[in-house]
Gaussian input, Z-matrix of N, CA and C with variables (Angstrom, degrees):
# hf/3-21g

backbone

0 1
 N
 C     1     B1
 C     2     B2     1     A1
 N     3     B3     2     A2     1     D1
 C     4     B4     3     A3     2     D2
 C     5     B5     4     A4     3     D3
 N     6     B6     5     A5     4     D4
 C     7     B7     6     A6     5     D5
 C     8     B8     7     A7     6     D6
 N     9     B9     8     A8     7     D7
 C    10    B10     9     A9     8     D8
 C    11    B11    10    A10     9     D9
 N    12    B12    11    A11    10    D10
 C    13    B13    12    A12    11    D11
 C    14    B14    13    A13    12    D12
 N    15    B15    14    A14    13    D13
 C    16    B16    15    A15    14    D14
 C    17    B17    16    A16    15    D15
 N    18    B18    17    A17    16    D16
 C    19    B19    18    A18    17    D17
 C    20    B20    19    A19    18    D18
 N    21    B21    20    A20    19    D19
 C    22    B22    21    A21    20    D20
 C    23    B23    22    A22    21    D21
 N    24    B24    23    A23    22    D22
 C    25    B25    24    A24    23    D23
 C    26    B26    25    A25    24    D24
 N    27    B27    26    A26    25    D25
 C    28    B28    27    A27    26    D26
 C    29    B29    28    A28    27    D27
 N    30    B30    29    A29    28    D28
 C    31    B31    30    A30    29    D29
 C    32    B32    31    A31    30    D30
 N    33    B33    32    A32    31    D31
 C    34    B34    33    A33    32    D32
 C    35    B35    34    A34    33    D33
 N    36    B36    35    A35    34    D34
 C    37    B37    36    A36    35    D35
 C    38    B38    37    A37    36    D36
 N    39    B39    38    A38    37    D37
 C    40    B40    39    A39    38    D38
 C    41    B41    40    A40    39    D39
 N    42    B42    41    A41    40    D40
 C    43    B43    42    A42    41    D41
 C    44    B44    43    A43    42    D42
 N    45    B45    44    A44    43    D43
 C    46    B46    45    A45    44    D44
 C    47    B47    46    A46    45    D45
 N    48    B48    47    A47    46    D46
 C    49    B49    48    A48    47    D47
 C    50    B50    49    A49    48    D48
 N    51    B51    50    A50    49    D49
 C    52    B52    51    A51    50    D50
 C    53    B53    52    A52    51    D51
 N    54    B54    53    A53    52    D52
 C    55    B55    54    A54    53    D53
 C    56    B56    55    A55    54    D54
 N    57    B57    56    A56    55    D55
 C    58    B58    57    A57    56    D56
 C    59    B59    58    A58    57    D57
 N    60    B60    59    A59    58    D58
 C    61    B61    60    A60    59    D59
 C    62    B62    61    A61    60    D60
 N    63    B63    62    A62    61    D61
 C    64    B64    63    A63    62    D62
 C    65    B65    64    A64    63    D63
 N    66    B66    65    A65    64    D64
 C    67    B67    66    A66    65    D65
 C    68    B68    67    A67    66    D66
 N    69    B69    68    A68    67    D67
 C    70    B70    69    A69    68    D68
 C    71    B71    70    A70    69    D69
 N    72    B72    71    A71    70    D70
 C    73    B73    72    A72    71    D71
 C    74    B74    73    A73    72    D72
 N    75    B75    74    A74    73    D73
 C    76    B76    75    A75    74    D74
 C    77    B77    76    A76    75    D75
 N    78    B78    77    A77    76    D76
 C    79    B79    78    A78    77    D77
 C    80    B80    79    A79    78    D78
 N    81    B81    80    A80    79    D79
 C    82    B82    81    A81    80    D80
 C    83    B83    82    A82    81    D81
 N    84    B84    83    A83    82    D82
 C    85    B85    84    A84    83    D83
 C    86    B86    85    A85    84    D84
 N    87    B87    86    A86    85    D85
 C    88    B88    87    A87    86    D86
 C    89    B89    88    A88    87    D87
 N    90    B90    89    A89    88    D88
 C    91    B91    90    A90    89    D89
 C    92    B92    91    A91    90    D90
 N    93    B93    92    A92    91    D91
 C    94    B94    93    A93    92    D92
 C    95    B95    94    A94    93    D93
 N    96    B96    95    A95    94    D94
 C    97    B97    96    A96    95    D95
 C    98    B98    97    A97    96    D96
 N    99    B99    98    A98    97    D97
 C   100   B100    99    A99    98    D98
 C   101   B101   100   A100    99    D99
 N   102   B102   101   A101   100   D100
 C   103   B103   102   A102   101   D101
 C   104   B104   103   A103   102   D102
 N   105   B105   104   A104   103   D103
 C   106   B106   105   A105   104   D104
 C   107   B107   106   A106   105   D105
 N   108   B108   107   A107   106   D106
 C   109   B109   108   A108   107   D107
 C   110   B110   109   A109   108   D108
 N   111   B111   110   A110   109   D109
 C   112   B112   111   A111   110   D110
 C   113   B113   112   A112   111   D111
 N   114   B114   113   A113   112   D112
 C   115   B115   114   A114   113   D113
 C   116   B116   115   A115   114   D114
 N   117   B117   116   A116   115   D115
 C   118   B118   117   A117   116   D116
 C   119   B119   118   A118   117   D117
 N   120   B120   119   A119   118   D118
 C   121   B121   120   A120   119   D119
 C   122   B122   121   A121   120   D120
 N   123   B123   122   A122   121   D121
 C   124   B124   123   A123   122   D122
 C   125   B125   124   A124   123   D123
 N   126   B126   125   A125   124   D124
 C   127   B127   126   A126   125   D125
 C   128   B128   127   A127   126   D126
 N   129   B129   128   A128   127   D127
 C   130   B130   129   A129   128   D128
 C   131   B131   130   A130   129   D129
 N   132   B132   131   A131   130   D130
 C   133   B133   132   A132   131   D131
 C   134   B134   133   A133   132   D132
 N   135   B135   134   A134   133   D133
 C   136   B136   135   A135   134   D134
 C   137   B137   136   A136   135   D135
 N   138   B138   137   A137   136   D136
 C   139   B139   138   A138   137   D137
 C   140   B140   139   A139   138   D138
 N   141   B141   140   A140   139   D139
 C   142   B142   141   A141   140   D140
 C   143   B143   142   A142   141   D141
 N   144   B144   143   A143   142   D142
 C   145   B145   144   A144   143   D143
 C   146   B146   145   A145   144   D144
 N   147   B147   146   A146   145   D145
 C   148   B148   147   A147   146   D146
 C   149   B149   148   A148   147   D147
 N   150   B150   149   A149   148   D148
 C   151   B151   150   A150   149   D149
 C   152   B152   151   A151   150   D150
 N   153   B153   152   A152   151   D151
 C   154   B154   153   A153   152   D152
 C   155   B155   154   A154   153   D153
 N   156   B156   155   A155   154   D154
 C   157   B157   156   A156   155   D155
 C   158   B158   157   A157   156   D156
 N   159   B159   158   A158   157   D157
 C   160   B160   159   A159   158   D158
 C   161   B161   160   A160   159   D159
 N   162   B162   161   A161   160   D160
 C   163   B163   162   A162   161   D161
 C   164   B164   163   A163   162   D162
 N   165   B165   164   A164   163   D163
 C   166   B166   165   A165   164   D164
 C   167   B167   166   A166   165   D165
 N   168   B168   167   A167   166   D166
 C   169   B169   168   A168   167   D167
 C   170   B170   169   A169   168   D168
 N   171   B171   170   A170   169   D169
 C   172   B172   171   A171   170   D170
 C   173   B173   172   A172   171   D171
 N   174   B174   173   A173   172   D172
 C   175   B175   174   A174   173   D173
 C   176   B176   175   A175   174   D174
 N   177   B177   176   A176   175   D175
 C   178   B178   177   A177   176   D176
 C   179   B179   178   A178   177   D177
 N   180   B180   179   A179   178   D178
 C   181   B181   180   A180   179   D179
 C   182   B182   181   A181   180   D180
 N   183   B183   182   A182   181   D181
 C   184   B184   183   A183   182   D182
 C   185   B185   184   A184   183   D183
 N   186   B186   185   A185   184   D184
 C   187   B187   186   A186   185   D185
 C   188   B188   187   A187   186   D186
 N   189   B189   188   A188   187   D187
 C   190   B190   189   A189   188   D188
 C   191   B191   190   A190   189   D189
 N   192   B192   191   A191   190   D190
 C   193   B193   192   A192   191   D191
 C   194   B194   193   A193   192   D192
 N   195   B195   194   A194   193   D193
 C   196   B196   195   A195   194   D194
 C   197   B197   196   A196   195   D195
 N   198   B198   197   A197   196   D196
 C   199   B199   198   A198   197   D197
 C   200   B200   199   A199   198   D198
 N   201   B201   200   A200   199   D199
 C   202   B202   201   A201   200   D200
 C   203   B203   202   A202   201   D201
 N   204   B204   203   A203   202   D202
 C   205   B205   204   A204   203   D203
 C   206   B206   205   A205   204   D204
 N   207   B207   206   A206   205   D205
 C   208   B208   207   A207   206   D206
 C   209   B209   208   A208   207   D207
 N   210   B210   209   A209   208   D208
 C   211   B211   210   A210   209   D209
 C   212   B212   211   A211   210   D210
 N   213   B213   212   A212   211   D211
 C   214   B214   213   A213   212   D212
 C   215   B215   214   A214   213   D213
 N   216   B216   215   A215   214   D214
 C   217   B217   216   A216   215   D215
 C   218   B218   217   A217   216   D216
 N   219   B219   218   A218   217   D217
 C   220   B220   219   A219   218   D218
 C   221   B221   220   A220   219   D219
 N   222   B222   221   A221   220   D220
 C   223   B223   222   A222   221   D221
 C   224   B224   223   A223   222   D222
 N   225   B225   224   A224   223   D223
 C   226   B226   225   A225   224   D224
 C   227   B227   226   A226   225   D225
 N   228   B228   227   A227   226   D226
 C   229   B229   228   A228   227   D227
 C   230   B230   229   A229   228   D228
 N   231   B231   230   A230   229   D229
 C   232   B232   231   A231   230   D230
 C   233   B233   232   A232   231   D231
 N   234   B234   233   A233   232   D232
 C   235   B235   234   A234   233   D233
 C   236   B236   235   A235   234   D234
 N   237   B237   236   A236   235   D235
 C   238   B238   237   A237   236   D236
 C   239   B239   238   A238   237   D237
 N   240   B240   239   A239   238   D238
 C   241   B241   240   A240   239   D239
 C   242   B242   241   A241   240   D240
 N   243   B243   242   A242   241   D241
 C   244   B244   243   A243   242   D242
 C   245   B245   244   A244   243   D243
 N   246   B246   245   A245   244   D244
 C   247   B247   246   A246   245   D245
 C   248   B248   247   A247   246   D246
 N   249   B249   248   A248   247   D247
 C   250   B250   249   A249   248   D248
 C   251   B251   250   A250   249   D249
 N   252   B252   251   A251   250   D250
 C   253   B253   252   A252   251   D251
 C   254   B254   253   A253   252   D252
 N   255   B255   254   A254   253   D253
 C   256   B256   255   A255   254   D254
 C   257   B257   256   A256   255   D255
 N   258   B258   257   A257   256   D256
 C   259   B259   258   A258   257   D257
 C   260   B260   259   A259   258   D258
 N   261   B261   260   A260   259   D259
 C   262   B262   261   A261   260   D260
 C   263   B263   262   A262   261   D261
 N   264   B264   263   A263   262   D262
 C   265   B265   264   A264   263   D263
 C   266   B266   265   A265   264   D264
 N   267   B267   266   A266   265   D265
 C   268   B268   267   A267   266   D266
 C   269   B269   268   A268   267   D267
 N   270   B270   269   A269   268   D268
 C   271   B271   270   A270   269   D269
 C   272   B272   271   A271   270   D270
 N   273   B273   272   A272   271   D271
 C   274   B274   273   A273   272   D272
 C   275   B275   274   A274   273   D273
 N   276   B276   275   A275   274   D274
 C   277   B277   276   A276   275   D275
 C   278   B278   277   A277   276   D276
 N   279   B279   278   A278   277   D277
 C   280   B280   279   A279   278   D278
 C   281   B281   280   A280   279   D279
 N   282   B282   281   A281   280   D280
 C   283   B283   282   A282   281   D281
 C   284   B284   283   A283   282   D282
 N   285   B285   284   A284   283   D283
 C   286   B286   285   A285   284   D284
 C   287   B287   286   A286   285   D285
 N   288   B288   287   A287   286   D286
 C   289   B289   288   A288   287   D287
 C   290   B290   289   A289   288   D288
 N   291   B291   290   A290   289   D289
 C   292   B292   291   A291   290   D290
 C   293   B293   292   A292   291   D291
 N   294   B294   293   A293   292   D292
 C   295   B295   294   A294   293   D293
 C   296   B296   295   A295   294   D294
 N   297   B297   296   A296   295   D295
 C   298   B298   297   A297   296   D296
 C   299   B299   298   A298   297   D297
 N   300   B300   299   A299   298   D298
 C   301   B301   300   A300   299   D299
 C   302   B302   301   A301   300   D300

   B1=1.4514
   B2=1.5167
   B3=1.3146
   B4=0.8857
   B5=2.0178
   B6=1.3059
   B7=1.6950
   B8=1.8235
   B9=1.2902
   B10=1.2463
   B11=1.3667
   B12=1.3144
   B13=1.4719
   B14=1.0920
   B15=1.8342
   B16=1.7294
   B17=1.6035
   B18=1.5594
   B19=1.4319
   B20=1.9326
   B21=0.9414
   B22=1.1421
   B23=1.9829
   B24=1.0279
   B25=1.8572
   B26=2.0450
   B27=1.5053
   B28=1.7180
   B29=1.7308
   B30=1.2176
   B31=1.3009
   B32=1.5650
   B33=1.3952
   B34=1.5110
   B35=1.5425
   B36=1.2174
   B37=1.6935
   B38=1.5624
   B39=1.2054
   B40=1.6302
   B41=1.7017
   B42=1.3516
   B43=1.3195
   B44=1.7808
   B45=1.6554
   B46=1.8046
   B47=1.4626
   B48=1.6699
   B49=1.3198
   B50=1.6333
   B51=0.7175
   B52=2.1614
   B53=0.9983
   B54=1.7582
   B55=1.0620
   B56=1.3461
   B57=1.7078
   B58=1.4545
   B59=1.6292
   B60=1.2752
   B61=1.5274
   B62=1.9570
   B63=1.1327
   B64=1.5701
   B65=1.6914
   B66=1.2767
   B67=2.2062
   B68=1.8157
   B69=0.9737
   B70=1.6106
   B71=1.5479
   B72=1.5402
   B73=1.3719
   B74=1.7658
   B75=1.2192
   B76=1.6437
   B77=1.4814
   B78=1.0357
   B79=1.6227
   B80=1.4343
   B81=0.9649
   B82=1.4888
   B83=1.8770
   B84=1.4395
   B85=1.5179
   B86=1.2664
   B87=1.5966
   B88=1.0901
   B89=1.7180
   B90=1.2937
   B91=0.9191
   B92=1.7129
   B93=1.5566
   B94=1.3246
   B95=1.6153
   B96=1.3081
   B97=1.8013
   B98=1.6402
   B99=0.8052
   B100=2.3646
   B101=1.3921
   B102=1.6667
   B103=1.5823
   B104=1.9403
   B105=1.2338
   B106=2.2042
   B107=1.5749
   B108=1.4118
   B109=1.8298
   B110=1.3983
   B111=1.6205
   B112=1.5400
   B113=1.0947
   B114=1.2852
   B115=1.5760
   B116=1.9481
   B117=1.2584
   B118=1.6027
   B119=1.5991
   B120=1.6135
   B121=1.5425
   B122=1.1257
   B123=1.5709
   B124=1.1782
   B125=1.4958
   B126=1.6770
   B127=1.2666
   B128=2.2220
   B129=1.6204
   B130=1.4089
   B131=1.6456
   B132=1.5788
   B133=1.3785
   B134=1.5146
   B135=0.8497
   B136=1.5168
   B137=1.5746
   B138=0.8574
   B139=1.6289
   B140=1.4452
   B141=1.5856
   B142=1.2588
   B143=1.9339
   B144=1.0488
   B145=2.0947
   B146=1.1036
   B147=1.7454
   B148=1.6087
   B149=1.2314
   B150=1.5748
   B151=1.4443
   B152=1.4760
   B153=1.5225
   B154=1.3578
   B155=1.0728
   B156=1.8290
   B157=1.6712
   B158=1.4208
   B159=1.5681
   B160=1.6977
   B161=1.2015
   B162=1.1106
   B163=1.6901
   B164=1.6636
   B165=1.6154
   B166=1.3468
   B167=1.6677
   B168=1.9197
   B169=1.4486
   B170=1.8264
   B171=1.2314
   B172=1.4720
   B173=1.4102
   B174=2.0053
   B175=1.5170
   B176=1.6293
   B177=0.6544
   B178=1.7606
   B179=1.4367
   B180=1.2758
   B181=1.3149
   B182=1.6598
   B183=1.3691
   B184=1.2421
   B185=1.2205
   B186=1.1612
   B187=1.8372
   B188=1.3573
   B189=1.1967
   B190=1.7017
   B191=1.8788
   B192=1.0744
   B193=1.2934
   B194=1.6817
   B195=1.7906
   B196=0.7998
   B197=1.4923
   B198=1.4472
   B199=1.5160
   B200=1.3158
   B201=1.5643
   B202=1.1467
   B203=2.1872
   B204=1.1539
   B205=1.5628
   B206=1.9507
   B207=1.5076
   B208=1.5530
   B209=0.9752
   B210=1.3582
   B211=1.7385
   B212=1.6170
   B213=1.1961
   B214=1.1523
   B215=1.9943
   B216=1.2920
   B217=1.5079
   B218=1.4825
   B219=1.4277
   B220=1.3256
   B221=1.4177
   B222=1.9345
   B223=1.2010
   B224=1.5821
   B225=1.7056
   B226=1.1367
   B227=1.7273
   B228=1.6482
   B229=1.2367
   B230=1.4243
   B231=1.3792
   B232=1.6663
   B233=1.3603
   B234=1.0665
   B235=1.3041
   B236=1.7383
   B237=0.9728
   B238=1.6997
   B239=1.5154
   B240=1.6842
   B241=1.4097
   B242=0.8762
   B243=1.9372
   B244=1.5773
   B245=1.4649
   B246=1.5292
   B247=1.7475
   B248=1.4972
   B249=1.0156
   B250=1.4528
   B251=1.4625
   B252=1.1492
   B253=1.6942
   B254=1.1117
   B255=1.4257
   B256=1.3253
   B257=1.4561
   B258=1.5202
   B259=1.1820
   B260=1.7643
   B261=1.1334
   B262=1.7929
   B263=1.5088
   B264=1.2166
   B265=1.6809
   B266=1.6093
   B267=0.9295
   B268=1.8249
   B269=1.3894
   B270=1.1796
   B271=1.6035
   B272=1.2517
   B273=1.3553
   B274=1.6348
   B275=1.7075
   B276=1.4057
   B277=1.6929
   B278=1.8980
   B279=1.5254
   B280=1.6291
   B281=2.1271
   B282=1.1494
   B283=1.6579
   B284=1.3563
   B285=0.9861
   B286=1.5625
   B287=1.7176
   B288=1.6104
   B289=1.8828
   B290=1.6789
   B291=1.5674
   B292=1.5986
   B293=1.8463
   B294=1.5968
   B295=1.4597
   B296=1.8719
   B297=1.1945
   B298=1.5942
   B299=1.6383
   B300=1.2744
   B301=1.7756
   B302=1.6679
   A1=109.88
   A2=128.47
   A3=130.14
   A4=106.00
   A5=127.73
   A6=115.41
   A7=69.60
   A8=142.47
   A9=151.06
   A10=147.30
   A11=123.13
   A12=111.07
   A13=131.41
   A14=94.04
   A15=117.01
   A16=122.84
   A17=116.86
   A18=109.17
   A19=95.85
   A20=93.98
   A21=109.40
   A22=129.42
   A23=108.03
   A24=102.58
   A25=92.38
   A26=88.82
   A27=117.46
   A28=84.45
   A29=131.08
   A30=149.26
   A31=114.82
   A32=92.32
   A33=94.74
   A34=115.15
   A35=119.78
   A36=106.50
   A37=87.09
   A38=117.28
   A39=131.56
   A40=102.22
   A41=113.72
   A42=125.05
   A43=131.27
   A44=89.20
   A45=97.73
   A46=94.12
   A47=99.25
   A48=91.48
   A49=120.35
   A50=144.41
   A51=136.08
   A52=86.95
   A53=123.01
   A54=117.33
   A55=109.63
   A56=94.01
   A57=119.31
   A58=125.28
   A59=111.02
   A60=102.76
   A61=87.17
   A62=134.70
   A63=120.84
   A64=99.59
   A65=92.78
   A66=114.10
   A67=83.66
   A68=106.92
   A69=122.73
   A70=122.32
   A71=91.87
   A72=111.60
   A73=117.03
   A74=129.55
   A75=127.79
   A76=109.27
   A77=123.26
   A78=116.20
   A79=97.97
   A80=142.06
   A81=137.87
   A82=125.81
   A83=99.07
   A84=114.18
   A85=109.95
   A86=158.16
   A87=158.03
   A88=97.49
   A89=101.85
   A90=133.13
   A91=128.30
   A92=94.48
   A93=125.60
   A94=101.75
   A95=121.19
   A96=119.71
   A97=102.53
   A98=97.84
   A99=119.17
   A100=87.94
   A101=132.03
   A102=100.48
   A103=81.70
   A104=95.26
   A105=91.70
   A106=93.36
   A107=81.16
   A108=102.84
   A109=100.14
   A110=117.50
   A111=132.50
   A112=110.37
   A113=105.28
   A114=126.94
   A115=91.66
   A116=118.20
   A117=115.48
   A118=86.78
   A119=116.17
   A120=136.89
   A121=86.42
   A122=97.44
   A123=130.98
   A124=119.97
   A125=119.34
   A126=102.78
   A127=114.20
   A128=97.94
   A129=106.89
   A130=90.24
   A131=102.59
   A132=113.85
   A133=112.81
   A134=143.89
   A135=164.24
   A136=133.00
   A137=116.48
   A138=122.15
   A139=93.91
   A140=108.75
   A141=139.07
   A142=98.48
   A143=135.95
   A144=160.47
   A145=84.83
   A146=147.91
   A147=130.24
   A148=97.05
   A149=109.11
   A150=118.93
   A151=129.09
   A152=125.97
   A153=117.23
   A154=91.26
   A155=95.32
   A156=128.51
   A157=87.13
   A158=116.37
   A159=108.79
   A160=98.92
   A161=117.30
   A162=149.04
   A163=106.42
   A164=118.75
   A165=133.24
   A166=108.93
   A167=118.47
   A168=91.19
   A169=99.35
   A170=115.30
   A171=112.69
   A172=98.34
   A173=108.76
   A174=108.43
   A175=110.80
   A176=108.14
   A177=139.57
   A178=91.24
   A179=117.41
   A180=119.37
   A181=120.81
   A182=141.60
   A183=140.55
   A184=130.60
   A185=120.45
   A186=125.32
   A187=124.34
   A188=90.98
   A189=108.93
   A190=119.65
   A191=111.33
   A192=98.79
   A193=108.37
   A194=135.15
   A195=122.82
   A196=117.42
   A197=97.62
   A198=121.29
   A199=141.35
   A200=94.78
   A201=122.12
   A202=102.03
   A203=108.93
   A204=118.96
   A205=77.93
   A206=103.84
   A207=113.85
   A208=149.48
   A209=121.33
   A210=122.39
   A211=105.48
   A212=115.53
   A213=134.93
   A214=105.60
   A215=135.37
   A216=152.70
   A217=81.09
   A218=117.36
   A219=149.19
   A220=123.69
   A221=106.23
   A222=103.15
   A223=117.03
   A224=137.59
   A225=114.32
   A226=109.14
   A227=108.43
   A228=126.86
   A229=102.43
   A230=117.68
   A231=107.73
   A232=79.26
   A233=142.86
   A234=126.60
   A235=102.26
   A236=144.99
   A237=148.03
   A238=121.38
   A239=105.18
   A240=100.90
   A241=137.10
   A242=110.02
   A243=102.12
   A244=134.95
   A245=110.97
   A246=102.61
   A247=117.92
   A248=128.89
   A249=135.52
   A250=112.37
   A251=115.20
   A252=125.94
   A253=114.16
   A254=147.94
   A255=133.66
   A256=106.45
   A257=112.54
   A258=117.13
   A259=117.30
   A260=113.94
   A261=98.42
   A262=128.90
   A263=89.07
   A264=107.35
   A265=101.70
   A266=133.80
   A267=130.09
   A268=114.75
   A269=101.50
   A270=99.53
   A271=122.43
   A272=116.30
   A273=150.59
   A274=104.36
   A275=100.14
   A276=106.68
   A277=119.81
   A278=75.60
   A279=76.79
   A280=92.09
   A281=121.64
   A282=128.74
   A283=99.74
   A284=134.87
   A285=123.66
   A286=102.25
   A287=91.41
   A288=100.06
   A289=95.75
   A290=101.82
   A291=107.63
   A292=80.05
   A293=103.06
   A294=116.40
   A295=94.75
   A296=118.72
   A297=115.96
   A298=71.49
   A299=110.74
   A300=109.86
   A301=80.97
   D1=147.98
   D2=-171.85
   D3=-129.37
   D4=-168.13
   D5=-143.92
   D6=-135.98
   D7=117.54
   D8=126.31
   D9=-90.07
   D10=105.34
   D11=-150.70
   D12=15.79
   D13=70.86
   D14=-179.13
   D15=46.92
   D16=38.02
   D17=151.75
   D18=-143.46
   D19=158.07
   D20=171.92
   D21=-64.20
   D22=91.53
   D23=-162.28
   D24=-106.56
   D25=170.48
   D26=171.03
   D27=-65.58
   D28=-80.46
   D29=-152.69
   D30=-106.20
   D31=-174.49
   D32=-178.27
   D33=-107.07
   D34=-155.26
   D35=-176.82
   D36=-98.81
   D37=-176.28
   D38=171.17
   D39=-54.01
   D40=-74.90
   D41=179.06
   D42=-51.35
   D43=5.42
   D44=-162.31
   D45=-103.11
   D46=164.34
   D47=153.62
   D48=-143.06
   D49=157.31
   D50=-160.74
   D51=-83.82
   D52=137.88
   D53=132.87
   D54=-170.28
   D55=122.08
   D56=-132.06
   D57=90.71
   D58=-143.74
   D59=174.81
   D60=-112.00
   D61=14.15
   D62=164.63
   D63=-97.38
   D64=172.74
   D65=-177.25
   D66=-111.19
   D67=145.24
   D68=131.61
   D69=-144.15
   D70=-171.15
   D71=-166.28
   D72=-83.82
   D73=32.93
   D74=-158.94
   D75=-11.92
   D76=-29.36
   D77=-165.38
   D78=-89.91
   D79=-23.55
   D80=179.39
   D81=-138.40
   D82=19.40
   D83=-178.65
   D84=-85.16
   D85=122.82
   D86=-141.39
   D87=-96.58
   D88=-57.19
   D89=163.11
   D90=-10.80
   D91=-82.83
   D92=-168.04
   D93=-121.21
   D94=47.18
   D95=-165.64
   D96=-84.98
   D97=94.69
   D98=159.88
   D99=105.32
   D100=-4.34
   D101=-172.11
   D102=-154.33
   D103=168.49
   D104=155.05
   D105=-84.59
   D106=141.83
   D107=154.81
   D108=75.97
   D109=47.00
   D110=178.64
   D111=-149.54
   D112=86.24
   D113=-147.24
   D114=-102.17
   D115=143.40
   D116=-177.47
   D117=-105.03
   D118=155.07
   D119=170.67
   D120=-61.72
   D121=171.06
   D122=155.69
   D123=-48.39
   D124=137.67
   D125=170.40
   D126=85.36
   D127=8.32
   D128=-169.93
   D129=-149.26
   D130=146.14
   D131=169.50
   D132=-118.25
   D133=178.29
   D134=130.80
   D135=-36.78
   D136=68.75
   D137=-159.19
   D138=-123.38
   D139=121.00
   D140=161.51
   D141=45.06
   D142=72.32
   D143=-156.20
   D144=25.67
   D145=46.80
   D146=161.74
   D147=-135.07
   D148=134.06
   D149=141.06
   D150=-33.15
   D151=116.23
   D152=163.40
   D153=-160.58
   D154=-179.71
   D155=-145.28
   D156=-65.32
   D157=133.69
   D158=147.19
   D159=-99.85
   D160=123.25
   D161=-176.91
   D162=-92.44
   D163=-38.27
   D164=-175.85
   D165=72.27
   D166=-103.69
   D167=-177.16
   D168=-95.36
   D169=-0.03
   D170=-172.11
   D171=-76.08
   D172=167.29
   D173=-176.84
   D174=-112.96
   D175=159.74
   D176=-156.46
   D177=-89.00
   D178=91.70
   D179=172.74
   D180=-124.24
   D181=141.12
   D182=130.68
   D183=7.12
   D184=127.83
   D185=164.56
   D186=-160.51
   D187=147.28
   D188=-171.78
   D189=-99.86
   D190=153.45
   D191=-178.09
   D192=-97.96
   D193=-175.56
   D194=176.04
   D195=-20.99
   D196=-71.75
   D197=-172.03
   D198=-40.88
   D199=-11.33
   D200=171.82
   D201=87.76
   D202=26.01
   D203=-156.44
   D204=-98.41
   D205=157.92
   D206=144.26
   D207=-61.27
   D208=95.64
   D209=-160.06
   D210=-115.35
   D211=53.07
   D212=152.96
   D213=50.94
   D214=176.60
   D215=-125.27
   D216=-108.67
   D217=127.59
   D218=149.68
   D219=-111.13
   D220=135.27
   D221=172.75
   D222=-70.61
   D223=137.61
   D224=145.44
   D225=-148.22
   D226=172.85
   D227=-176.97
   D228=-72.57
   D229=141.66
   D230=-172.78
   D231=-108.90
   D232=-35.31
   D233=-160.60
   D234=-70.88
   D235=9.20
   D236=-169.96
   D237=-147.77
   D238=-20.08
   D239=172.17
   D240=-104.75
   D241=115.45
   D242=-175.04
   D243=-42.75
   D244=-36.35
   D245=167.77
   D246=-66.30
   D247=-7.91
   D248=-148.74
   D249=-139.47
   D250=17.26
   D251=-177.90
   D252=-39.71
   D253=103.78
   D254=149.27
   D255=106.05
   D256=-39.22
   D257=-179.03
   D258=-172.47
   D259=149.46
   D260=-174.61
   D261=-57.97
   D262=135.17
   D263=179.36
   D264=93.88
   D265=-32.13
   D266=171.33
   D267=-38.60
   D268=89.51
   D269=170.19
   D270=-99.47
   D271=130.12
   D272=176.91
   D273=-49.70
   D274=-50.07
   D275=-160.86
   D276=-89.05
   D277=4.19
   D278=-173.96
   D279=-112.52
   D280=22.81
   D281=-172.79
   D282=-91.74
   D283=131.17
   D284=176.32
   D285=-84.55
   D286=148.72
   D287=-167.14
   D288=-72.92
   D289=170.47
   D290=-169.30
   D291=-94.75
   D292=162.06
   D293=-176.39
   D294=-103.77
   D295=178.90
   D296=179.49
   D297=-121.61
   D298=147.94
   D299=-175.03
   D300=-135.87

């Protein structure tokens, strides 16, 4: 027998998976994320069996390094960041300034 949303079953639910004598959820288990014993760091949640950024209310955006190379998913505030204005990738610094004519 195994422990499934707290009762004891033959099996697991459709969406579970054993591992050990508990079921979970692979797509959203922190824990056990796409497999058992695939535990995400600190600072990462479980989204659909992959590790990624928990950002919380900030958004999950893209970044580049100097070089313009891929430097992998950053949390940020869209409402404050000039690269990230409003929405990801909107950059502020590349807008040309208004002139007083």
């Amino acid at each position: 027998q195994v422990c499934s949303q707290g009762q004891c079953k033959a099996n697991c639910a459709a969406n579970e998976i054993k591992c050990g004598t508990i079921c979970v959820v692979p797509d959203t288990d922190s824990k056990n994320c796409g497999k058992c014993g695939n535990a995400c760091n600190i600072g990462f949640k479980c989204s659909a069996g992959a590790c990624v950024l928990d950002c919380g209310t900030k958004a999950t955006c893209g970044s580049t390094d100097d070089a313009g190379v891929d430097a992998g998913q950053v949390c940020t505030d869209t409402q404050t960041d000039t690269l990230n204005c409003g929405a990801c990738g909107k950059d502020c610094s590349q807008l040309p300034v208004p002139t007083k004519g």
